[in-house]
N, C-alpha and C positions, 0 to 999 in steps of 0.2 A: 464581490469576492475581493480578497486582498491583491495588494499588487506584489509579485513575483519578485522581484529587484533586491529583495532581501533574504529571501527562501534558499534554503542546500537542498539540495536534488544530486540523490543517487541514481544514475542509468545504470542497471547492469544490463547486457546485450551483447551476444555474441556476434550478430550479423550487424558490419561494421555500415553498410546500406541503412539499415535501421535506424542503427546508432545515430546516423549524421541525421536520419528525418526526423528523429523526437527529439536530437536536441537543436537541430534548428525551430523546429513550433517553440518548442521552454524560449528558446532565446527571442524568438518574433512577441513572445508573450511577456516578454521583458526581463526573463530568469536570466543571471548571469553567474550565479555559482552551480556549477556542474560537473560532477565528481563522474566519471565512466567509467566502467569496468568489464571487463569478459568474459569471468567465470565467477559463480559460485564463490571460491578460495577466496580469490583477491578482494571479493565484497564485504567475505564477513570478518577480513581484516580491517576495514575501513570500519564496518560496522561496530565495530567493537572498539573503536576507536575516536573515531572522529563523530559528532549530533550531524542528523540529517532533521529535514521538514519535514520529506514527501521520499520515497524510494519506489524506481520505478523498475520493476524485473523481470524477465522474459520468462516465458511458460520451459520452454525449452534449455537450460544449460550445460555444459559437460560436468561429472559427477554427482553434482545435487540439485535439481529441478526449481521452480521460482518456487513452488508450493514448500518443497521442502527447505526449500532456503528460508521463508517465512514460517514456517513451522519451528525451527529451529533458533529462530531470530524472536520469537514470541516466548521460548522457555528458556531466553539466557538473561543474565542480570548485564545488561550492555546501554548503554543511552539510547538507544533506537529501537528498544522492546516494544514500545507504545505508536511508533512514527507509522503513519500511515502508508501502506504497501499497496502502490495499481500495480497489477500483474498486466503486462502488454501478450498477446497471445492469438495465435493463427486456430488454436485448437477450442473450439469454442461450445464443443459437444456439455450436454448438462453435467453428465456424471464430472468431468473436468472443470467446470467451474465450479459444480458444490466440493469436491476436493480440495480446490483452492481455498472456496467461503471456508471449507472447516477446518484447513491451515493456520488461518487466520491473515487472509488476506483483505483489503477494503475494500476494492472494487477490481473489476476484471474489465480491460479495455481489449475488442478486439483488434486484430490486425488485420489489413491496412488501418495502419493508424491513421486516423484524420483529426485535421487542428481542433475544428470545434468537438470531436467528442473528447478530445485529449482533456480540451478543456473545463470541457462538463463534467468531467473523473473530479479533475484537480477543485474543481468548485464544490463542488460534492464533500471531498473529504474539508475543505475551508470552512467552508457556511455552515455543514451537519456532521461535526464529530459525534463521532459515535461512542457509547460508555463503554468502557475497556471491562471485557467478561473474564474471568481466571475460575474454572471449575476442573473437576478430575479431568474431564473428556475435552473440554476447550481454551484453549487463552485464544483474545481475538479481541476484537473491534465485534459490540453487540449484534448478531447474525439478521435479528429485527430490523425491518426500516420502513415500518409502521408501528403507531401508539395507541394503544386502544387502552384510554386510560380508564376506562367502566367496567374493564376486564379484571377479577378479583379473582379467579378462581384460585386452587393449590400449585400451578404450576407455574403461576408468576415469579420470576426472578428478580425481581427490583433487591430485594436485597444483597445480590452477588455482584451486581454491577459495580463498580469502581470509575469515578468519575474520569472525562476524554481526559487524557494525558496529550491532543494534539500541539504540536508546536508552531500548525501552519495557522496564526492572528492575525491581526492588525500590529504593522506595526508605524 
């Protein structure tokens, strides 16, 4: 996996407890550009402003939810439509992670957050960008994360995929 040292990292999080334990793991893992925020608003002012690498957002926020804040961050023309979104999240029932998955979020880390899974998210979206999907019902990060390349039948999507847009490389 790359090293962190040069990566931007969005926290949004309202519980300021939290806040201080994922971005102490980012900082023990070498991350030292780190943007925080506590609502929804304030994020997708950043958002629409300032490149991120990785954006990390709480299931939970006041007014607009991590889901819907990614949902909404994947249908606007802004530099961080394509940047890969962990949803951090206590609520970890299926129906709310496939809500999430169909947001268009990349991965869902539960909470208590712990270093090493933190950091299996963050290597995940690194090492396996995923092909950016844009269709009537989705824009996301490809929902697949298996390849069954034997697979021809008619409902194959290869042609709608759009290659990863990730910005988390080697640098």
């Amino acid at each position: 996996m790359v090293g962190l040292i040069d990566c931007r990292f969005l926290l949004i999080e309202r519980n300021p407890y939290m806040r201080q334990i994922v971005e102490t793991i980012l900082r023990g893992y070498g991350a030292r550009m780190i943007t925080v925020r506590e609502s929804s608003a304030d994020a997708l002012h950043e958002l629409r402003t300032k490149p991120f690498d990785v954006i990390f957002t709480e299931y939970l926020l006041p007014t607009m939810d991590g889901a819907e804040l990614t949902f909404t961050l994947r249908r606007t023309n802004c530099p961080n439509r394509y940047t890969p979104v962990i949803l951090l999240t206590s609520f970890t029932s299926r129906s709310r992670v496939e809500r999430a998955r169909d947001s268009g979020v990349t991965e869902v880390c539960a909470k208590p957050v712990a270093p090493r899974e933190l950091f299996r998210k963050l290597a995940s979206v690194a090492d396996n960008p995923r092909p950016f999907v844009q269709s009537a019902g989705y824009v996301g990060p490809d929902r697949r994360r298996r390849r069954d390349a034997a697979y021809g039948g008619d409902e194959r999507r290869v042609a709608e995929a759009v290659p990863a847009h990730n910005r988390v490389q080697a640098r």
